[in-house]
N, C-alpha and C positions, 0 to 999 in steps of 0.2 A: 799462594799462586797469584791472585788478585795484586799482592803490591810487587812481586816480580813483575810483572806484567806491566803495571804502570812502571815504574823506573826503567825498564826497555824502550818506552811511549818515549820515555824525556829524553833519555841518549840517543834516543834515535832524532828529537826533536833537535842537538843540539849539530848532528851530522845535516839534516835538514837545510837548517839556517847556514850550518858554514858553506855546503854547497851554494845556497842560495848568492850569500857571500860574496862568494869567490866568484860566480857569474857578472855580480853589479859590478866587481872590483873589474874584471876581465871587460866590459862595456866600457867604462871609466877610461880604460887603458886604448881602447879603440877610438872614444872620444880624442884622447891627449893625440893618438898617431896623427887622427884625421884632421886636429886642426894645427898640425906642423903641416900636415899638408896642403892644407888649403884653409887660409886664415876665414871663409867665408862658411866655412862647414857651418850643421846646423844638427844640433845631434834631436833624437824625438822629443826630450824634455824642454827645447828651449822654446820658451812661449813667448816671452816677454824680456825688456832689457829688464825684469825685476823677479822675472822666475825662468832662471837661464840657468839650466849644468855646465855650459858651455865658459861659460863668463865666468863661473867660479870655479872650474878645471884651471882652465887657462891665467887666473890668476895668481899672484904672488904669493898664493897662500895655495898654491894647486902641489905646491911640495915641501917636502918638511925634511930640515938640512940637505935639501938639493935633491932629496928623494921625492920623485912622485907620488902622489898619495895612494894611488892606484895601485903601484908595485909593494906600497907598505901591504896595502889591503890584501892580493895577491898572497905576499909572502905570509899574515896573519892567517888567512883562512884555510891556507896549506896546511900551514903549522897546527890549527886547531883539528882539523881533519889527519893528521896522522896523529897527534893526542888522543882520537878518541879510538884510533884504532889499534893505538900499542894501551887502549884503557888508563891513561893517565890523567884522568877527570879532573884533579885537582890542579894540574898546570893549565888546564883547559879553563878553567875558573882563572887562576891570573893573566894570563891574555887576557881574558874578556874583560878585566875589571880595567887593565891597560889599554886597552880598546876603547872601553867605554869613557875614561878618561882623558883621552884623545879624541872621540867625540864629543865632548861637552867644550872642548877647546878650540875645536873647528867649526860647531854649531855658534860659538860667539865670536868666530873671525866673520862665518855667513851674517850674520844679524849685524854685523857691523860697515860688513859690505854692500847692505840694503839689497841681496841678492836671496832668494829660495831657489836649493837646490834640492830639486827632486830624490836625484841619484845620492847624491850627499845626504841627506835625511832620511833615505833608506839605508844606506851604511850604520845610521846613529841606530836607529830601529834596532839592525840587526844586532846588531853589539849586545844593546840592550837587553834584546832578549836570550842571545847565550848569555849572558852573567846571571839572570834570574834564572834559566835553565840548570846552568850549571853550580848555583847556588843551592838549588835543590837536591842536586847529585852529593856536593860534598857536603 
């Protein structure tokens, strides 16, 4: 009963996070509208020209083969949220791990950029912790 119980705890942890996800991914994307809209936007995370979401959205590296980073994130957290509802744990686990591999790639364009990004470094976060999640699952 007890380790039923905990392995509910974790897939529930792993729905959790991908909503979470999908939220930061969905702001991301509201960032990107607003500043096609208006180059002077200012989204809550921009503090500084060195810890700016803004300044690393909008740059060269804000899309990957032309793909907005936001709509990857978007279409990954969908994806991992209907994995966990058709119970498909283990493709849930490869996303993340492809996720997380694509975070450690964007974490060293940011470090190279001399830019922290908030919103960005919660997406690594998140990854991170569905892959240990769902590590445990499979």
């Amino acid at each position: 009963m007890y380790l039923n119980l905990f392995t509910f705890n974790k897939k529930m942890l792993v729905l959790i996070f991908a909503i979470i996800g999908l939220i930061v991914s969905l702001y991301t994307f509201h960032i990107e509208n607003s500043l096609k809209k208006n180059k002077d936007y200012r989204s809550i995370c921009d503090f500084s020209i060195r810890i700016s979401c803004s300044r690393a959205i909008s740059s060269r590296y804000g899309r990957f083969f032309g793909i907005h980073n936001s709509i990857l994130g978007i279409t990954l957290y969908v994806a991992i949220i209907m994995l966990f509802v058709f119970n498909l744990n283990y493709m849930v686990l490869y996303l993340s791990l492809i996720a997380v591999i694509g975070s450690l790639f964007f974490a060293y364009l940011q470090y190279n950029m001399r830019t922290f990004c908030l919103i960005c470094t919660l997406t690594y976060l998140i990854n991170i912790i569905l892959l240990i999640v769902s590590l445990s699952l499979n």
